[in-house]
C-alpha positions in Angstrom: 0.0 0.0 0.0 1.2 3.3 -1.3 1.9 5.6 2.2 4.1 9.1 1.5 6.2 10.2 3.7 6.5 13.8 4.6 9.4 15.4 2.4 9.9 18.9 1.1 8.8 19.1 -2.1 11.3 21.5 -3.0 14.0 18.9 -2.0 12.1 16.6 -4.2 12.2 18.6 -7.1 16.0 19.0 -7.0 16.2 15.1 -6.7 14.2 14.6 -9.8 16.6 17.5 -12.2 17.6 15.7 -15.3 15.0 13.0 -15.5 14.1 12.1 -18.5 10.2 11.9 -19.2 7.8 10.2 -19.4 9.8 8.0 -16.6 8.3 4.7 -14.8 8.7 4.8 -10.9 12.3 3.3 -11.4 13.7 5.5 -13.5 12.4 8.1 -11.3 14.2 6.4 -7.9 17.2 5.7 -9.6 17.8 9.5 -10.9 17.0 10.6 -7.2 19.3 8.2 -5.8 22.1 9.6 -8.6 21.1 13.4 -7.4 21.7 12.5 -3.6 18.4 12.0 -2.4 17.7 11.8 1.1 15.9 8.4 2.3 12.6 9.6 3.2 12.6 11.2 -0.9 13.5 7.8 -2.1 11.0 5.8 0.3 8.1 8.0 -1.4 9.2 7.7 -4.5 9.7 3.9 -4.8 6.0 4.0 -3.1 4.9 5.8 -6.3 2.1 4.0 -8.4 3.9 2.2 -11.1 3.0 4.0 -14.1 4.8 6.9 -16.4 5.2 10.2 -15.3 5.1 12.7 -18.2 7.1 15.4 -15.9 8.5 16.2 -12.3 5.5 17.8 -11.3 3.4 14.9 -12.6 5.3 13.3 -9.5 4.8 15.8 -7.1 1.2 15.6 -7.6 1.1 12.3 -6.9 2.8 12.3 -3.8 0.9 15.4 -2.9 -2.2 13.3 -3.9 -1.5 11.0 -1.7 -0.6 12.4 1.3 
């Protein structure tokens, strides 16, 4: 079950510079991991429903969605 953590989405948006889109939940985890992403940003990503994401914001809406 998909359950965000509480992360700054301005933190998040830095972890997800340079993806490229649309990008399935592990693209998305593995370009935050390769910007430095802290744990609880890779946690709620990973959580993300598997499908593609057509930009970063599509992402933050998401987790915003479900929070």
């Amino acid at each position: 079950m998909y359950r965000p953590m509480k992360v700054n989405p301005i933190e998040m948006q830095k972890s997800l510079g340079g993806v490229s889109c649309p990008a399935s939940r592990k693209d998305i985890v593995a370009t935050a991991k390769k910007s430095g992403a802290g744990p609880e940003i890779e946690k709620t990503l990973g959580a993300l429903p598997e499908k593609a994401y057509d930009s970063p914001a599509a992402v933050n809406r998401e987790v915003g969605r479900k929070s």
